[in-house]
C-alpha positions as CSV (number, residue, x, y, z in Angstrom):
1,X,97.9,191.6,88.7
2,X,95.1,193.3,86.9
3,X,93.3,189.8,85.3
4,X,90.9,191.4,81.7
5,X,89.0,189.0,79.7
6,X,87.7,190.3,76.4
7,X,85.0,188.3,75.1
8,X,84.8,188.6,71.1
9,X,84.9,186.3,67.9
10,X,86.8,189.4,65.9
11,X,90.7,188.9,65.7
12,X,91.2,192.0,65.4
13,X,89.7,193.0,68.6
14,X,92.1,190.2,70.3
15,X,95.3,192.3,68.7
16,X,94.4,195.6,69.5
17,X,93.4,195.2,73.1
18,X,96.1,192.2,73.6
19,X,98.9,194.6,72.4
20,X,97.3,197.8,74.5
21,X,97.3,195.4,77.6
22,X,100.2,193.9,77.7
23,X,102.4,197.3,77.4
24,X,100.6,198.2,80.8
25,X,101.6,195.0,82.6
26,X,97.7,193.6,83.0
27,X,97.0,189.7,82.5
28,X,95.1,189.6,79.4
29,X,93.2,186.6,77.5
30,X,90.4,186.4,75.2
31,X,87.4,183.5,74.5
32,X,84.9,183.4,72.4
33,X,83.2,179.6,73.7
34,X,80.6,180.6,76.0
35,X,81.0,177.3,77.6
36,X,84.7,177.9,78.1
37,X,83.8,181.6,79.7
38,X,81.6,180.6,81.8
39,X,84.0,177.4,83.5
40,X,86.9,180.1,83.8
41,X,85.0,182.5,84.8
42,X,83.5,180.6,87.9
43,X,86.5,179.2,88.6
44,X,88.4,182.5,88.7
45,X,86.6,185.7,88.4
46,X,88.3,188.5,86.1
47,X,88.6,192.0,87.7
48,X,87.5,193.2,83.6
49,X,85.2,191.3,80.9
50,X,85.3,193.5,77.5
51,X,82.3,192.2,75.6
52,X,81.5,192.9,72.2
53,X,78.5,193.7,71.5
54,X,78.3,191.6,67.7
55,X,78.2,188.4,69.7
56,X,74.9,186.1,69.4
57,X,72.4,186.3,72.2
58,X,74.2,189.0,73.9
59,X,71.4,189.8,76.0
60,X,70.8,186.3,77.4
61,X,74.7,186.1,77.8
62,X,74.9,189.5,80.2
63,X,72.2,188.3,82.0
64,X,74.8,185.1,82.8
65,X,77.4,187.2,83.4
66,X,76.2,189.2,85.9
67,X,74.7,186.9,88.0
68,X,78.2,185.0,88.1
69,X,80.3,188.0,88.6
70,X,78.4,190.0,90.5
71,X,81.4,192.4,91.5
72,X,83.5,192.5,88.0
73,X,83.8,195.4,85.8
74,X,81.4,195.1,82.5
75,X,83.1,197.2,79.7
76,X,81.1,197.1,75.8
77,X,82.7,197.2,72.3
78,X,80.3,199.6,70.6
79,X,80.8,198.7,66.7
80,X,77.7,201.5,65.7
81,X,75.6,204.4,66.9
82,X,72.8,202.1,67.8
83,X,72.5,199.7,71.0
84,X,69.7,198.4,73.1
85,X,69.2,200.2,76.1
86,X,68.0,197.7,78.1
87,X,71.8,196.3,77.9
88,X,73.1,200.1,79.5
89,X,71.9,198.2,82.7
90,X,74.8,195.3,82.7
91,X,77.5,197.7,82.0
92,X,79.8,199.9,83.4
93,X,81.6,201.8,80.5
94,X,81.7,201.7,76.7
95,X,84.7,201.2,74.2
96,X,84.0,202.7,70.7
97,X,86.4,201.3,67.9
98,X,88.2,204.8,67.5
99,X,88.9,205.0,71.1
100,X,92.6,206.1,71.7
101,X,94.8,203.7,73.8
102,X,95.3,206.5,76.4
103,X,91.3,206.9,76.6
104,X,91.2,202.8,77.3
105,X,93.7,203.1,80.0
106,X,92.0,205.4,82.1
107,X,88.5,203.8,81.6
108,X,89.6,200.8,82.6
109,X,91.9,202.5,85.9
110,X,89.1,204.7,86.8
111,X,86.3,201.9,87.0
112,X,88.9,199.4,88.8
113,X,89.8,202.5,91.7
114,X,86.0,202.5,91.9
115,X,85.6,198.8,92.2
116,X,88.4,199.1,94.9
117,X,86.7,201.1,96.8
118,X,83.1,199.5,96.5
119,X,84.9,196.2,97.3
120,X,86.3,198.1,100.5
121,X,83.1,199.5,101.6
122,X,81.7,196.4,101.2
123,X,83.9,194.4,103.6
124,X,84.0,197.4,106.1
125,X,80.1,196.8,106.0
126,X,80.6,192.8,106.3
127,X,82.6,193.4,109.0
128,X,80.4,196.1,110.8
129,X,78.1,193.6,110.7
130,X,79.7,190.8,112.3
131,X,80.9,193.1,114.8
132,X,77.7,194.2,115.6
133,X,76.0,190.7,115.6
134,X,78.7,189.2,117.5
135,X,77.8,192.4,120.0
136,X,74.2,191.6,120.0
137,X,74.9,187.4,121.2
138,X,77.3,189.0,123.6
139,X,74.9,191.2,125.0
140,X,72.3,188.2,124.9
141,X,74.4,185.9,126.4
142,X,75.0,188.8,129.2
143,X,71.4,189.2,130.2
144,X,71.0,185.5,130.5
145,X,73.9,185.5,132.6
146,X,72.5,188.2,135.2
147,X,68.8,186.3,135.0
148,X,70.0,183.3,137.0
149,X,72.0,181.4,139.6
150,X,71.8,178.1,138.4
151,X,75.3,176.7,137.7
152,X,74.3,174.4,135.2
153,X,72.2,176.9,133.1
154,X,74.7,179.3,133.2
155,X,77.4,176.7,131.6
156,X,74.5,176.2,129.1
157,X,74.0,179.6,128.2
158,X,77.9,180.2,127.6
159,X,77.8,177.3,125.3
160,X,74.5,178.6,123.2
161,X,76.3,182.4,123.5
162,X,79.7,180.7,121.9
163,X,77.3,178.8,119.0
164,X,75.1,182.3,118.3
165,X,78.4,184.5,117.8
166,X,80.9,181.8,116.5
167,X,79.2,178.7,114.6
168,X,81.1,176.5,115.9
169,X,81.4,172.6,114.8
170,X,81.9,171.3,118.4
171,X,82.6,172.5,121.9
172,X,83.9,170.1,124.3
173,X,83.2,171.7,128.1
174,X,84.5,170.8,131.0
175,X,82.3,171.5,133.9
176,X,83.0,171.0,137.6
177,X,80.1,173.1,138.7
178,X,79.6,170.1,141.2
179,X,83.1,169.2,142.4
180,X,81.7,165.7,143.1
181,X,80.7,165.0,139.5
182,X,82.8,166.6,136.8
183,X,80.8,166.5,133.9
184,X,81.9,167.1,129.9
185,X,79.5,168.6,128.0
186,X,80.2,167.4,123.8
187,X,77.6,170.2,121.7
188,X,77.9,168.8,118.0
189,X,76.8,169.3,114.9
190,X,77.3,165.7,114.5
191,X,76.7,162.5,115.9
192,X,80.2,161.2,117.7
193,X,81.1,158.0,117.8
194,X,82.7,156.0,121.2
195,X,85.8,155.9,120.1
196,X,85.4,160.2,119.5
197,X,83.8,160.6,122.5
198,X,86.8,158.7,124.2
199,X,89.4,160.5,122.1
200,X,87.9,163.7,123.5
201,X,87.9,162.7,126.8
202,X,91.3,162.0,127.3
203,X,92.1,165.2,125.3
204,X,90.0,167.0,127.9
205,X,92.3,165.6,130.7
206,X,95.4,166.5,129.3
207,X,94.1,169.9,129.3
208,X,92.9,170.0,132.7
209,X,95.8,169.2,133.8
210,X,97.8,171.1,131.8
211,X,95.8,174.5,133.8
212,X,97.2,173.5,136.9
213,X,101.0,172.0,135.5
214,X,103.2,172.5,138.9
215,X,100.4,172.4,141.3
216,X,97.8,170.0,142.6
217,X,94.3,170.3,140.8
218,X,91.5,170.7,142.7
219,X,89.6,166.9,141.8
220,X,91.6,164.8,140.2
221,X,89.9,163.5,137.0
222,X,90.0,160.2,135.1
223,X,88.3,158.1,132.1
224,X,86.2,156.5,134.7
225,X,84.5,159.1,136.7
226,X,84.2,161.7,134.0
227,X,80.8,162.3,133.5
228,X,79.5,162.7,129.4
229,X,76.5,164.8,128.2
230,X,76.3,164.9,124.6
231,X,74.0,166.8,123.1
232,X,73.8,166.5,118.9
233,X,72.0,169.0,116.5
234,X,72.1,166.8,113.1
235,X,72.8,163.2,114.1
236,X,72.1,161.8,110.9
237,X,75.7,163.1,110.2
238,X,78.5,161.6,111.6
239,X,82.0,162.9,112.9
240,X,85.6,161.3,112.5
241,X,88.6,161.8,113.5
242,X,89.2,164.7,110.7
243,X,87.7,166.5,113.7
244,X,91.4,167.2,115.1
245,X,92.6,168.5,112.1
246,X,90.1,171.9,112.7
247,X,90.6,175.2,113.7
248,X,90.5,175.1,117.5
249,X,90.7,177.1,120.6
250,X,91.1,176.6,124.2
251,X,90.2,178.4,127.7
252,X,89.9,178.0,131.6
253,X,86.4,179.3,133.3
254,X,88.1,180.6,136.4
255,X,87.4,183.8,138.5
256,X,91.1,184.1,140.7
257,X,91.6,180.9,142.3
258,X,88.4,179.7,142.1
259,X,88.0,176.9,139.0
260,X,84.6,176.4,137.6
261,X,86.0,174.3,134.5
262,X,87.3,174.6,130.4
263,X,86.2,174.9,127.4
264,X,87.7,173.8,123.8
265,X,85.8,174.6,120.6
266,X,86.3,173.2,117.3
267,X,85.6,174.9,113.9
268,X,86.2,173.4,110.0
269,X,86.6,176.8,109.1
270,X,89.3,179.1,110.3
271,X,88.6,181.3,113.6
272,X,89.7,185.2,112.8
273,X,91.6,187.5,115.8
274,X,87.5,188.9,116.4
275,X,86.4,185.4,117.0
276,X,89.4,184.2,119.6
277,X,88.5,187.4,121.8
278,X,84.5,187.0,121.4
279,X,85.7,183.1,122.8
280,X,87.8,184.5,125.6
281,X,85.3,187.1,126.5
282,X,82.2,184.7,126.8
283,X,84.5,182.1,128.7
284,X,85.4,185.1,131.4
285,X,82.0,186.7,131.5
286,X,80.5,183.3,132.9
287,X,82.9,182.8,135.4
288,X,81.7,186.1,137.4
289,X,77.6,184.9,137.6
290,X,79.2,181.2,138.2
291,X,81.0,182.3,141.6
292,X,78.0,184.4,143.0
293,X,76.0,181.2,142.0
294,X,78.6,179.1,144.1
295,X,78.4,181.8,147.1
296,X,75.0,181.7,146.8
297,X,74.6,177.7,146.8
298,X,77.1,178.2,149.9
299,X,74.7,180.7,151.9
300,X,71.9,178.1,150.8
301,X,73.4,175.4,152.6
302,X,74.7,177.4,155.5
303,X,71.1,178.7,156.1
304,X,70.0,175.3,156.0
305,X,72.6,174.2,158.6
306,X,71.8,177.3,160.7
307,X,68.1,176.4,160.8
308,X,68.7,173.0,161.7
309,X,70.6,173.5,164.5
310,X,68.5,176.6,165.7
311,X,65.8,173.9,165.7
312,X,68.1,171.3,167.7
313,X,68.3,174.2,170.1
314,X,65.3,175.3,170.7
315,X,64.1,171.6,171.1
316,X,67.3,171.0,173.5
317,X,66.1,173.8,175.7
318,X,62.3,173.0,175.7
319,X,63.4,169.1,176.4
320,X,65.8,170.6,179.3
321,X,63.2,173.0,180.9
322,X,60.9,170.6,180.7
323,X,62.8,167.9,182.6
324,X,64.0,170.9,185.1
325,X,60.6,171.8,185.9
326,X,59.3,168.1,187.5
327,X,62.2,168.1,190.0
328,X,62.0,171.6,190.5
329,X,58.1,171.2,191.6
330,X,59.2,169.0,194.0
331,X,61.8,170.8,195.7
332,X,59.6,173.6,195.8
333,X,56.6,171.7,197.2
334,X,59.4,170.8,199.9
335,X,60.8,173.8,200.7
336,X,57.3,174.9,201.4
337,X,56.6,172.3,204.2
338,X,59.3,172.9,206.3
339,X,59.0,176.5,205.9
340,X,55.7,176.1,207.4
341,X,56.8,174.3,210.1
342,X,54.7,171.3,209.7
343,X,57.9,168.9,210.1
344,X,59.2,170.6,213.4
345,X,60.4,173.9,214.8
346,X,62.5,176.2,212.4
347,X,65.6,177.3,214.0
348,X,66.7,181.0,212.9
349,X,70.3,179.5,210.9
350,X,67.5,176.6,209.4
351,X,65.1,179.8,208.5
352,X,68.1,181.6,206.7
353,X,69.3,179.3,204.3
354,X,65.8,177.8,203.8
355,X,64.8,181.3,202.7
356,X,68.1,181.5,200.4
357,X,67.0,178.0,198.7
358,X,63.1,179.3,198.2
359,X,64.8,182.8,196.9
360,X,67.2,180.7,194.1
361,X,64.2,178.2,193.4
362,X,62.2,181.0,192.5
363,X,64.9,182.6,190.6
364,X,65.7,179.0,189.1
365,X,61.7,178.8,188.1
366,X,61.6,182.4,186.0
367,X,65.0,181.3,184.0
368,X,63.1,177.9,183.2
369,X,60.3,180.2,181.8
370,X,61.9,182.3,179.8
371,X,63.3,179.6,178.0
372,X,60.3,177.5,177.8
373,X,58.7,180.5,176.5
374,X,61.4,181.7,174.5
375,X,61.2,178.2,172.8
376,X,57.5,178.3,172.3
377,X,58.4,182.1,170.2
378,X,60.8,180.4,167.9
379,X,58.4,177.6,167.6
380,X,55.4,179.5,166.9
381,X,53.6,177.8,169.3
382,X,53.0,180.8,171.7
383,X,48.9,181.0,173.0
384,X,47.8,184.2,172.8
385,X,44.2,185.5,173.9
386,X,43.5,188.7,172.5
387,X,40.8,190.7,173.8
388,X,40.0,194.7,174.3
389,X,42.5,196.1,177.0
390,X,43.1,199.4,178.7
391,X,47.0,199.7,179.3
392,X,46.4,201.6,182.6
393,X,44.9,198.3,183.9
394,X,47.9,196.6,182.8
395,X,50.4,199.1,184.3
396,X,48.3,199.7,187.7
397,X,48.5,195.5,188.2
398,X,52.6,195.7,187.6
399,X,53.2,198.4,190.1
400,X,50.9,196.6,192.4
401,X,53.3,193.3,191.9
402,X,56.2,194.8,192.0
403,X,55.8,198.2,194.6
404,X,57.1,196.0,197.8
405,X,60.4,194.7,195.3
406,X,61.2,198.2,195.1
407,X,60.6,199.7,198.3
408,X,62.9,196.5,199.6
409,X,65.8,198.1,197.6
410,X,64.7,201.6,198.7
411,X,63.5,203.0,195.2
412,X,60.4,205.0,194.3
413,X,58.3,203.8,192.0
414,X,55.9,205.9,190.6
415,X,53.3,206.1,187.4
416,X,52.1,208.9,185.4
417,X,49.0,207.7,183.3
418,X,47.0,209.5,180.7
419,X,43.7,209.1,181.1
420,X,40.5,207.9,178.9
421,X,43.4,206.1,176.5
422,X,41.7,203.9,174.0
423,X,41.7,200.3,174.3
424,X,43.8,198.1,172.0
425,X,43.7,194.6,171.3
426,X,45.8,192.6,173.2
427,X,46.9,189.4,175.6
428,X,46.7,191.3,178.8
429,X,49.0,188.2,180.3
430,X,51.8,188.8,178.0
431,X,51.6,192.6,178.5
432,X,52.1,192.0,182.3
433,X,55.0,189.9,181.2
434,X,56.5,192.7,179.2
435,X,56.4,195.6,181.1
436,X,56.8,193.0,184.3
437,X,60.5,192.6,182.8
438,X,61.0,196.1,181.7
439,X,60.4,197.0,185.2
440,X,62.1,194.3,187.1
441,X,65.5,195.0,184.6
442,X,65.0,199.0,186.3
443,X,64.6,197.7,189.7
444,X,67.8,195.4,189.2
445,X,70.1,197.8,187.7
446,X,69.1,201.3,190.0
447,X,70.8,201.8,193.0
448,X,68.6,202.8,195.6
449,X,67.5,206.3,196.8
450,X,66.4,206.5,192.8
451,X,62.8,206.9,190.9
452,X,61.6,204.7,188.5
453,X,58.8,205.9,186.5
454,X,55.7,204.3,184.2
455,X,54.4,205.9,181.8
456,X,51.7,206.2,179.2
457,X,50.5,208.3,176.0
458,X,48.6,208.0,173.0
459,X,50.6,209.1,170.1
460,X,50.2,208.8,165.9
461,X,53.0,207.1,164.4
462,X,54.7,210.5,162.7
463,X,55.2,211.8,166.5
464,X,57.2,209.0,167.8
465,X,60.3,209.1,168.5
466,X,63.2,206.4,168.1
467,X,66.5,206.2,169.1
468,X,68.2,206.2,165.6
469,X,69.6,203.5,166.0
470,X,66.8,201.2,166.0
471,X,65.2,203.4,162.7
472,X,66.0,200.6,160.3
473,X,64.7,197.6,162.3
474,X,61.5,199.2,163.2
475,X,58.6,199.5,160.8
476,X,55.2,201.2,161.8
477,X,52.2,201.5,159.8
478,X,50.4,205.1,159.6
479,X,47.9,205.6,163.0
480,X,47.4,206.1,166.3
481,X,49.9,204.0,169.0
482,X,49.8,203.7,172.4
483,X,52.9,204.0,174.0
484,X,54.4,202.5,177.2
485,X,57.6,203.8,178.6
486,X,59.8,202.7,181.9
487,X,62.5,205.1,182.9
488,X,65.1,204.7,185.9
489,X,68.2,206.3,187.0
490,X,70.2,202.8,186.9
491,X,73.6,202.2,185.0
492,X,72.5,202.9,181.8
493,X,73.6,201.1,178.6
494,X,77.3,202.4,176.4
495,X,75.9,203.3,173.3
496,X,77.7,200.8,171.2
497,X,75.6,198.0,173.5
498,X,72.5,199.6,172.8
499,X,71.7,197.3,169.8
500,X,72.8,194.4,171.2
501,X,69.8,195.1,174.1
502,X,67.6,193.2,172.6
503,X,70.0,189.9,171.7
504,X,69.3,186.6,173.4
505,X,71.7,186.0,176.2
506,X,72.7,189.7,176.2
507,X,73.9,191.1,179.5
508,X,75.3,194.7,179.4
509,X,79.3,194.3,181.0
510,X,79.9,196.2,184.3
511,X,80.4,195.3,187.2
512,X,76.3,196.1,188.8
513,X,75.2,194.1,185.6
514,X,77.4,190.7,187.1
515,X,76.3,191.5,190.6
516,X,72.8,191.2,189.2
517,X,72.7,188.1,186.9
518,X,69.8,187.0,184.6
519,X,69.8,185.1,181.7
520,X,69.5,187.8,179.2
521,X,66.3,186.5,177.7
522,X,63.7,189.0,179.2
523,X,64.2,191.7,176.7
524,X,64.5,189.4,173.7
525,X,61.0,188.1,175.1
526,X,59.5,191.2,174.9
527,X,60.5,191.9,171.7
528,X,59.0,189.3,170.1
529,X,55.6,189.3,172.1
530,X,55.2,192.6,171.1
531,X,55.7,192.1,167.4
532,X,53.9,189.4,167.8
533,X,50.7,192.5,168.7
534,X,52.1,194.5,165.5
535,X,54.1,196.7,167.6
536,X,58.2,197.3,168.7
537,X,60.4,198.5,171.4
538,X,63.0,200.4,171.8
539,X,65.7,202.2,174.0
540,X,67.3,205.3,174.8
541,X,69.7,205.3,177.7
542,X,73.1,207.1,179.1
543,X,75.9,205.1,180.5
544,X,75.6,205.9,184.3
545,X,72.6,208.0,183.9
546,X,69.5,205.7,183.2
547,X,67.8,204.5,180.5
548,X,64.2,204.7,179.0
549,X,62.5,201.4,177.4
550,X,59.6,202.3,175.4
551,X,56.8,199.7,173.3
552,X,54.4,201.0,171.5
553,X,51.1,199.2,170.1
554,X,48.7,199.9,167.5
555,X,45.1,201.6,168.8
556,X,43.5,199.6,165.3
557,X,45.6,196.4,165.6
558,X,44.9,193.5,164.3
559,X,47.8,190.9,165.7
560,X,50.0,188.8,163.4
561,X,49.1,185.0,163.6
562,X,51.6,183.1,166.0
């Protein structure tokens, strides 16, 4: 009901209005103690105040008015032609003592439609505006999400996300970022006492539980080994347990199956429909940064796991090769001796299998290399002497090594050298090693009656050409390269094998590739002591056609430290 005060010391005034009012069903009283007004009025704000304007101090009294009722209809009894118009300011109509009753009516209907609608607009702008600040600490809280991986910031940020857009009194948050630990975070206004503190605890259990009623939680959690962090704003102020007796709200941080903890928040005033989904929306938001901070911590440890055993390895195999080379020496040294015939006359049958155990010495001798120097790679403890070299030199002292090998098997090997190539800087030992391997791999897997050709060529970086499927891995700087290629007409490599060439312990599966044997190392090698020049390798090949290894090295290099 329509609540009108009129404010006037004339009885006759209190008649008219009081008989005009209460034929149109509005709640009608009239006071004339300013006193009196002004402790109703706060009390209970009137949608109408009808002053007249013959009362003392009217100005002063207005001036009151207004500031207590900032949104109530001001209506003046005008008693003569003449009124200060500084007053026009504090009202919002004017009654004249001839008015008719119909006049009154509509005055007062038209300014309380108005007031309606101001009042309307008004909360549709309040509420605009929480909407739009409780947007804002969503979108904050967002961004601090996406700006880390920390699990324990990220718990921290809900909570200070949860405070910006809802004012809470307390939250009470359950994290088991570290399944180990589970840790309740208390964020008060207030300083808690034990007894709270405990209260909230076991309250915090029950509601843990209560997630996973019917199945088996994850930790199980008690009094004892829950964890409390408190952290107080005011702690000159004190909580008790009136705390219960809030508005509250509840909700799991999970992302699936995975459970990253809860969260309850506590508020003396009374949470809206906008505030429970702000809550919910917060408490799912974190639980998406919080499971790719868990993968991540996962992939951190893994790594770390990985590393330490690629280490154990590496020192494994260097201990191994080590110990393998002493005994080795020896039996060498041996076989050597009675090869020679210093200890008596070889027999044909003795000549043959001595020659077999020299042959698988040797070969025993080159595997214990590769993985001593394989070990050294990982290691970084590889020598390298770099000094100006011409490849030619480099391929002209391969073929010279390796020539007899192939004419044994009945292959040609042949080069075809550009001439007056620049000289690049280089370990001319580790070259020979490379394009040793490359060569001795084309020698193993051609059958005989076939070519094998070297090659070289100065070409700029724009002009070379990869197998595709090596693009991504290699990088090359703008320049000139020289480039080293071996070609055969072997085996050849599937193409689905082709990037698993250069893996350690890679051997390509046919049957010529088993005949052959190897420890898969060589190319792996030669990989790295060619990055370690700033260069790369590649390969194009054919199954049962040949293939075509190709390294390339800077003309301006300077070498990566190893």
């Amino acid at each position: 009901m329509v609540k009108i005060l009129l404010v006037s010391e004339d009885y006759k005034n209190t008649e008219k209005f009081s008989g005009i009012f209460d034929k149109n069903s509005y709640e009608f009283s009239a006071m004339s103690d300013e006193g009196l007004i002004f402790d109703v009025i706060s009390a209970d704000a009137p949608d109408v105040i009808l002053i007249d304007t013959k009362i003392p101090n009217l100005k002063n009294f207005n001036k009151k008015i207004k500031s207590t009722c900032e949104n109530t209809i001001i209506i003046f009894l005008i008693n003569s032609d003449k009124i200060d118009k500084e007053l026009l300011k504090y009202a919002n109509a004017f009654f004249t003592a001839d008015m008719p009753e119909d006049f009154i009516i509509s005055t007062i209907n038209v300014n309380l439609r108005m007031k309606n609608s101001l009042d309307m607009l008004s909360n549709s702008n309040k509420d605009l505006a929480d909407s739009l600040y409780r947007l804002n600490a969503l979108y904050s809280t967002s961004s601090q999400f996406a700006g880390t991986l920390d699990k324990a910031k990220l718990i921290q940020y809900m909570i200070e996300g949860m405070d910006k857009a809802l004012s809470f009194s307390l939250t009470s948050t359950l994290s088991m970022c570290n399944s180990d630990e589970p840790v309740l975070i208390l964020n008060s206004l207030y300083e808690l006492s034990e007894e709270l503190v405990e209260a909230l605890k076991l309250r915090t259990i029950l509601n843990y539980n209560s997630v996973f009623e019917g199945k088996e939680a994850p930790v199980k959690i008690t009094s004892e080994n829950l964890k409390i962090i408190k952290q107080i704003k005011y702690p000159a102020s004190r909580f008790t347990f009136n705390l219960f007796q809030f508005d509250n709200m509840f909700a799991p941080i999970r992302l699936g199956e995975t459970f990253f903890g809860c969260i309850e928040i506590f508020k003396e005033t009374s949470f809206t429909p906008e505030d429970a989904t702000c809550f919910q929306t917060i408490a799912q938001q974190v639980s998406v940064p919080l499971k790719s901070a868990a993968l991540y911590q996962e992939i951190i440890e893994t790594n770390a796991k990985l590393e330490k055993l690629e280490r154990l390895k590496s020192e494994f195999i260097s201990i191994v090769s080590h110990e393998l080379r002493t005994p080795l020496t020896s039996i060498k040294n041996s076989l050597d001796i009675l090869m020679s015939g210093r200890c008596g006359e070889i027999t044909p049958s003795a000549d043959k299998f001595l020659s077999m155990a020299m042959r698988n010495v040797q070969r025993l001798s080159g595997i214990i290399n590769d993985l001593l120097d394989l070990s050294k790679i990982e290691a970084g403890k590889m020598d390298f002497n770099f000094a100006p070299v011409n490849i030619n030199t480099v391929i002209d002292y391969v073929k010279s090594a390796l020539s007899e090998v192939a004419k044994s098997k009945g292959l040609n090997l042949i080069t075809e050298e550009t001439d007056n190539l620049p000289e690049i800087t280089a370990d001319s030992q580790r070259l020979e090693q490379v394009l040793t391997n490359l060569v001795s791999n084309a020698i193993k897997f051609t059958p005989e009656n076939k070519t094998i050709k070297i090659s070289s060529s100065i070409v700029n970086s724009k002009d070379i050409k990869i197998n595709e499927y090596f693009k991504d891995s290699i990088k090359l700087t703008d320049g000139d390269y020289v480039e080293v290629c071996v070609e055969d007409e072997g085996i050849g490599i599937a193409e689905k094998d082709l990037l698993h060439a250069f893996d350690k312990f890679a051997q390509i599966e046919n049957s010529l590739s088993r005949k052959a044997g190897g420890t898969g190392l060589g190319l792996p090698i030669a990989k790295q002591l060619l990055e370690a020049h700033n260069g790369a390798i590649w390969c194009d090949s054919e199954l049962n056609k040949g293939s075509k290894f190709c390294f390339v090295i800077p003309v301006s290099n300077i070498p990566s430290p190893v």
